[in-house]
DSSP file (Angstrom, degrees, kcal/mol; ACC not computed):
  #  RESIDUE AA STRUCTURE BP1 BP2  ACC     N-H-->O    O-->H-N    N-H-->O    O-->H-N    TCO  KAPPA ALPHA  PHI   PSI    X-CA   Y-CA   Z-CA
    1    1 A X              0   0    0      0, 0.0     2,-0.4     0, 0.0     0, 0.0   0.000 360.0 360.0 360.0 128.1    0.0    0.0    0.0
    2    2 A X        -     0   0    0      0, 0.0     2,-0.6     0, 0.0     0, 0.0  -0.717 360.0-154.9 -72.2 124.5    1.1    3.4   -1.2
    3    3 A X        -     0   0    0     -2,-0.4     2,-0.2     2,-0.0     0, 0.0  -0.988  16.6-155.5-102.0 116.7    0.4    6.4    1.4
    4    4 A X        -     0   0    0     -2,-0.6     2,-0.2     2,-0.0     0, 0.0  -0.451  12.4-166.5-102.1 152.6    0.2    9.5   -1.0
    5    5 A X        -     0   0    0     -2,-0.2     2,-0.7     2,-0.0    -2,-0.0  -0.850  22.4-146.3-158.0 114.0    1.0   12.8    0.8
    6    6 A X        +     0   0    0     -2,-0.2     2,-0.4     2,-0.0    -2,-0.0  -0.655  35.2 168.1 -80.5 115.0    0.6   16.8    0.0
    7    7 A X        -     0   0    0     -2,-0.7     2,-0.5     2,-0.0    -2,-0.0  -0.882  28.0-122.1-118.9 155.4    3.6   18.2    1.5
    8    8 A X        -     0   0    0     -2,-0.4     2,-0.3     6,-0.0    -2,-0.0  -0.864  22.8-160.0-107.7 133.5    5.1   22.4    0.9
    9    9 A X        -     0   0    0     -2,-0.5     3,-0.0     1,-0.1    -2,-0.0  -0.962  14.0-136.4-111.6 128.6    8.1   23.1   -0.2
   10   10 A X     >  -     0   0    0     -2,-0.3     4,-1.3     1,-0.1     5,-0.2  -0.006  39.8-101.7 -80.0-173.5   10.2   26.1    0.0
   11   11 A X  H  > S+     0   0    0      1,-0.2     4,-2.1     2,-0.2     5,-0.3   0.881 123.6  51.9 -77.6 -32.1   12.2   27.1   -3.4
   12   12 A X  H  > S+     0   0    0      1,-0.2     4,-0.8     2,-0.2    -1,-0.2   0.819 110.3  47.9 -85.1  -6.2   15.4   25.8   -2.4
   13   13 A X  H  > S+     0   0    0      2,-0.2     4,-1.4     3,-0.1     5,-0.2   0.827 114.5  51.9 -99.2 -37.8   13.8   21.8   -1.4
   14   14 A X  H  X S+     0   0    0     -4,-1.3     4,-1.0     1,-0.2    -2,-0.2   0.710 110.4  40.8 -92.5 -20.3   12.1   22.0   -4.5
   15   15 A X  H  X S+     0   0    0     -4,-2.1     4,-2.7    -5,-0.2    -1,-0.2   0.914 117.3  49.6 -93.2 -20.1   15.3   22.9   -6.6
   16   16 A X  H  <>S+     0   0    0     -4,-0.8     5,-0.7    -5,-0.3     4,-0.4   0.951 111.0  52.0 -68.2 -44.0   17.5   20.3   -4.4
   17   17 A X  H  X5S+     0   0    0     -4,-1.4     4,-2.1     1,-0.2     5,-0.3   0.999 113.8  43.5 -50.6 -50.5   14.5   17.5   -5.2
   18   18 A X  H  X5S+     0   0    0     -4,-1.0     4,-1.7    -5,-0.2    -1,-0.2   0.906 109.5  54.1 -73.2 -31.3   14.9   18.5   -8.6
   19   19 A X  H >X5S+     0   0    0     -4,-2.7     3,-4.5     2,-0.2     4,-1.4   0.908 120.6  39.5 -37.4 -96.3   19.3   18.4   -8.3
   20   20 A X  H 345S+     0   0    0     -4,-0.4     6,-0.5     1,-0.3     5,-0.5   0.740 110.0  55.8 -23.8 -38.3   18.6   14.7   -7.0
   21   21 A X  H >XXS+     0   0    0     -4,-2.1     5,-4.7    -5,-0.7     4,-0.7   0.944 117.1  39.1 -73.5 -41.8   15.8   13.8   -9.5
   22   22 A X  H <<5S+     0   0    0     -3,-4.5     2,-0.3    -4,-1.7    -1,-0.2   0.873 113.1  51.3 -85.6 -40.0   18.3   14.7  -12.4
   23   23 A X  T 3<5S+     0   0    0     -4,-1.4    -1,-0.2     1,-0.2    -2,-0.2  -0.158 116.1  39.6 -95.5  45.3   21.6   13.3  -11.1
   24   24 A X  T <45S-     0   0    0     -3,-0.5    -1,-0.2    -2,-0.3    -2,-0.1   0.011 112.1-122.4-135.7 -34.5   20.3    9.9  -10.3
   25   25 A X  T  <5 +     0   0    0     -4,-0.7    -3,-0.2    -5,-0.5     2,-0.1   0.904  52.4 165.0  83.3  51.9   18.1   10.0  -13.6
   26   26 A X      < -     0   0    0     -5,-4.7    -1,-0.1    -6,-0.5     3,-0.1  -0.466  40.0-125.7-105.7-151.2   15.1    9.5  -11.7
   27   27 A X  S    S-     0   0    0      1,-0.3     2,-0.5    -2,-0.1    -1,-0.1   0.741  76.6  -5.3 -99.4 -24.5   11.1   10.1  -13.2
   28   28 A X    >>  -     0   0    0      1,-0.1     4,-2.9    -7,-0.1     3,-1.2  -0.949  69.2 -94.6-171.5 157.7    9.8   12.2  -10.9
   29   29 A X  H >> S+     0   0    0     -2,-0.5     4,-1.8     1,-0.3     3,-0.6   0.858 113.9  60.0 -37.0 -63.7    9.8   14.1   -7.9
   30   30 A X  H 3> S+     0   0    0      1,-0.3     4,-1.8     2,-0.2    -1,-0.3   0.896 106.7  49.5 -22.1 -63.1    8.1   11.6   -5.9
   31   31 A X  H <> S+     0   0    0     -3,-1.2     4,-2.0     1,-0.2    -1,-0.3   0.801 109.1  54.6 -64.2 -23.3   11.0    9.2   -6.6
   32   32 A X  H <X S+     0   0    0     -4,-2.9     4,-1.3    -3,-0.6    -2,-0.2   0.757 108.6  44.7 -78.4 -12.6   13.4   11.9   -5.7
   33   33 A X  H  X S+     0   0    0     -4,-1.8     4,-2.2    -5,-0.4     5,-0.2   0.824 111.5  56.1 -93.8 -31.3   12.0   12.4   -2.5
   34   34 A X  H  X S+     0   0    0     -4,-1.8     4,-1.5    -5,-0.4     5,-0.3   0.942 112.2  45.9 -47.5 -59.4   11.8    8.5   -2.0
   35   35 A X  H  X S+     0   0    0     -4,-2.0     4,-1.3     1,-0.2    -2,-0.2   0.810 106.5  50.4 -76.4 -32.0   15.2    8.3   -2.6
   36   36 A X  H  X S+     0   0    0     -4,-1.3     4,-2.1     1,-0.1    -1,-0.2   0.906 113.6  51.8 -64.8 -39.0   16.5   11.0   -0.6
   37   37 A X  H  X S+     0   0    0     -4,-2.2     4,-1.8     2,-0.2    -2,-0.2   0.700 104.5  49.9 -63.3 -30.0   14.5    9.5    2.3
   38   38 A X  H >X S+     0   0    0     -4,-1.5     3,-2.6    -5,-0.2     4,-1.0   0.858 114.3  54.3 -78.0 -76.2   15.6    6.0    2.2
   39   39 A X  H 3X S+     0   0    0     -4,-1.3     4,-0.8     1,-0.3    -2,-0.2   0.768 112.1  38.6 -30.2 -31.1   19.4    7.7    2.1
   40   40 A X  H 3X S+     0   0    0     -4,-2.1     4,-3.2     2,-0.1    -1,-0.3   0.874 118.6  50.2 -98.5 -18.0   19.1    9.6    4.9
   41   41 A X  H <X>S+     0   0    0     -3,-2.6     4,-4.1    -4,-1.8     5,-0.8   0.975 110.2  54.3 -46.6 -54.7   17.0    6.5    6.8
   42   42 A X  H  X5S+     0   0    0     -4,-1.0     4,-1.0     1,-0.2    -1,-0.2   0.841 113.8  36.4 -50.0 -36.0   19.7    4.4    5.7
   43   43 A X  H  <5S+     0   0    0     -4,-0.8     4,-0.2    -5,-0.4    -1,-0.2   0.993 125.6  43.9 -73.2 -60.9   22.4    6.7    7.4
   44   44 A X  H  <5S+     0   0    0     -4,-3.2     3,-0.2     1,-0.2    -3,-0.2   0.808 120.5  28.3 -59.2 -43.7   19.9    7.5   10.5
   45   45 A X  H  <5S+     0   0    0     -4,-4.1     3,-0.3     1,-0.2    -1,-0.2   0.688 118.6  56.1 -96.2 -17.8   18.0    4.0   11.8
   46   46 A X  S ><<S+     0   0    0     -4,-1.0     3,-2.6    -5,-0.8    -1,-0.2   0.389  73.3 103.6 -86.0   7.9   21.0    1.6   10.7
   47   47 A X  G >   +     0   0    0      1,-0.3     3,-1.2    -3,-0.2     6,-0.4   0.885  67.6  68.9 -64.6 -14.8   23.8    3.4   12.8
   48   48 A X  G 3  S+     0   0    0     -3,-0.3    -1,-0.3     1,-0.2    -2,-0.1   0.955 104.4  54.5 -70.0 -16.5   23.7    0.6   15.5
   49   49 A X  G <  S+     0   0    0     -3,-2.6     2,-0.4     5,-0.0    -1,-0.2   0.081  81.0  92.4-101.9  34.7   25.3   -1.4   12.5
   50   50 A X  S <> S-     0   0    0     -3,-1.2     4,-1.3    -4,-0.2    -3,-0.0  -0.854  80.6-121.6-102.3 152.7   27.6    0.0   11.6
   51   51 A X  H >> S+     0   0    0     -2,-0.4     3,-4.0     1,-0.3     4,-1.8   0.933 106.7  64.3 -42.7 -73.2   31.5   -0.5   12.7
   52   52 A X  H >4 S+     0   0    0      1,-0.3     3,-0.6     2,-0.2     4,-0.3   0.768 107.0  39.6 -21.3 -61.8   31.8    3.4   13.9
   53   53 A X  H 3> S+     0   0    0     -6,-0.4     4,-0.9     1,-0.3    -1,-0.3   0.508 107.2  61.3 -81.2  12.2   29.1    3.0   16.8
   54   54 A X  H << S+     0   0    0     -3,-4.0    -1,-0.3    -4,-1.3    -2,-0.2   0.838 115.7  34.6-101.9 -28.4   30.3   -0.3   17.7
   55   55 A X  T <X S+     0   0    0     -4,-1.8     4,-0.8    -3,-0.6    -2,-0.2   0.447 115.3  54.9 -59.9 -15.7   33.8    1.7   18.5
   56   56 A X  H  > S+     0   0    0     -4,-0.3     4,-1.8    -5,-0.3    -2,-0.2   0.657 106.0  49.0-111.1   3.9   32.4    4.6   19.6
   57   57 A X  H  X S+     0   0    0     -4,-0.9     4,-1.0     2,-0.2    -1,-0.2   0.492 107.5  68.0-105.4  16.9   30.2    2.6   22.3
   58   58 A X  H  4 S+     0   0    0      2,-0.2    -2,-0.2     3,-0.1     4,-0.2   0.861  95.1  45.5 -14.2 -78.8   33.5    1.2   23.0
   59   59 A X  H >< S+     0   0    0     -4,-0.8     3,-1.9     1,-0.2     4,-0.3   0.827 107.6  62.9 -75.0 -40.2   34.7    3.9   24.2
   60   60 A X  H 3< S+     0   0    0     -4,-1.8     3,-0.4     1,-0.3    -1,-0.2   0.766 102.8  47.5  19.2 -98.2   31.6    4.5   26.3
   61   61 A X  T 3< S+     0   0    0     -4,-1.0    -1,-0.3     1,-0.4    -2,-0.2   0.261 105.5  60.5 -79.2 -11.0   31.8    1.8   28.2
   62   62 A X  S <  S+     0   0    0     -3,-1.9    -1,-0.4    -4,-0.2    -2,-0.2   0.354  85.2 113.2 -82.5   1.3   35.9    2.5   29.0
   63   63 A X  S    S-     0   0    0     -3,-0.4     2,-1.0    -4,-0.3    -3,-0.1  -0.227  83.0-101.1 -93.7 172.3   34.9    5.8   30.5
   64   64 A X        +     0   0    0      2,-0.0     2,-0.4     0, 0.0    -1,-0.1  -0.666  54.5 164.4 -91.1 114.5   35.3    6.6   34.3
   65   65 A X        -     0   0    0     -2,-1.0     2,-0.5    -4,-0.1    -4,-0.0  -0.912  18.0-167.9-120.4 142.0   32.1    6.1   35.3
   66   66 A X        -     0   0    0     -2,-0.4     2,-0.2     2,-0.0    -2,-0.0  -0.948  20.9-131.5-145.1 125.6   30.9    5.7   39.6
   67   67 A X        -     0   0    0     -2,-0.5     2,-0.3     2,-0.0    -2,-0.0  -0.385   9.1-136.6 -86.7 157.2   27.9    4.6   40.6
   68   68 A X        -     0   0    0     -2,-0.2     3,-0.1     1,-0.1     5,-0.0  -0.889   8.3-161.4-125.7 150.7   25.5    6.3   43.4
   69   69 A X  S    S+     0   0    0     -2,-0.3     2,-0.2     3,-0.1    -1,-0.1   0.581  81.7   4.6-113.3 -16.4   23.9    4.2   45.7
   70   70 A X  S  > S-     0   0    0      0, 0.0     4,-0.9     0, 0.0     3,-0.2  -0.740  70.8-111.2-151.1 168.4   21.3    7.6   46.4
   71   71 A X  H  > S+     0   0    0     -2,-0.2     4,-3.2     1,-0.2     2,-1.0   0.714 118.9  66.7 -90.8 -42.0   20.7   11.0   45.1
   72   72 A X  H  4 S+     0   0    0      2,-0.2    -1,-0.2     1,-0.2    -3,-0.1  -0.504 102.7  47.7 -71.0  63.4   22.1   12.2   48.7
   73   73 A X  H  > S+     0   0    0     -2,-1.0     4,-1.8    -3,-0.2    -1,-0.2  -0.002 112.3  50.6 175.5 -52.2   25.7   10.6   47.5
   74   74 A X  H  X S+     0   0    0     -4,-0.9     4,-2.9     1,-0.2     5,-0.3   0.913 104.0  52.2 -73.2 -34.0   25.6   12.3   44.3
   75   75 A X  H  X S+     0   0    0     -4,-3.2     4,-2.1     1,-0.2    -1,-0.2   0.964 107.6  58.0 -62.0 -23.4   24.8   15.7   45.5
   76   76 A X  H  > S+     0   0    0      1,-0.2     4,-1.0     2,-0.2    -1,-0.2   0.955 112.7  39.0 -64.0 -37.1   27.9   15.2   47.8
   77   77 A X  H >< S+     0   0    0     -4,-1.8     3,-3.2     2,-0.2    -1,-0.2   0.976 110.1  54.2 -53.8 -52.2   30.1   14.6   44.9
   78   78 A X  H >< S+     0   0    0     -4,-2.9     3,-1.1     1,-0.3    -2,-0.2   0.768 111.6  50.2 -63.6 -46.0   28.7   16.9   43.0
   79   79 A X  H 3< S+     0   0    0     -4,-2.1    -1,-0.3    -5,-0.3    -2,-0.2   0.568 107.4  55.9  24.3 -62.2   29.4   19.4   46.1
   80   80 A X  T <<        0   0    0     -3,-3.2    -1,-0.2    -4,-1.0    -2,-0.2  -0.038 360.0 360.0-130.9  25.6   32.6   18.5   46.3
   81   81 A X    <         0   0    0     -3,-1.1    -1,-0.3     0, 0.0    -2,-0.1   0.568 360.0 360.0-111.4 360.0   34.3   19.1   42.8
């Protein structure tokens, strides 16, 4: 099932849709917007698989980290820096 959608566009998203639409050689706007969308999904929803966040929650998990056993325990640290 297709979900059809009336969306506004400023002039400058409608001349980048049109960039993309031509230097991909697709048919229409629709597809350009498709396409942009998948690309930036691909970049946004896959990041847990990629190599990068699997080093950078690496490094995370190396950090100096101290657990508080109470809220009264953190404020003393926090207090005390």
């Amino acid at each position: 099932m297709m979900v059809q959608a009336i969306i506004r566009l400023g002039e400058r998203e409608d001349r980048l849709i049109t960039i993309v639409r031509g230097k991909y050689g697709l048919k229409n706007k629709s597809d350009a917007v498709n396409f942009i969308i998948s690309q930036y999904g691909d970049t946004l929803l896959e990041a847990s698989l990629r190599p990068e966040y699997k080093e950078e929650l690496k490094k995370i998990e190396k950090g100096k980290f101290k657990a508080f056993t109470s809220i009264d325990e953190l404020r003393k640290e926090i207090e005390n820096v």
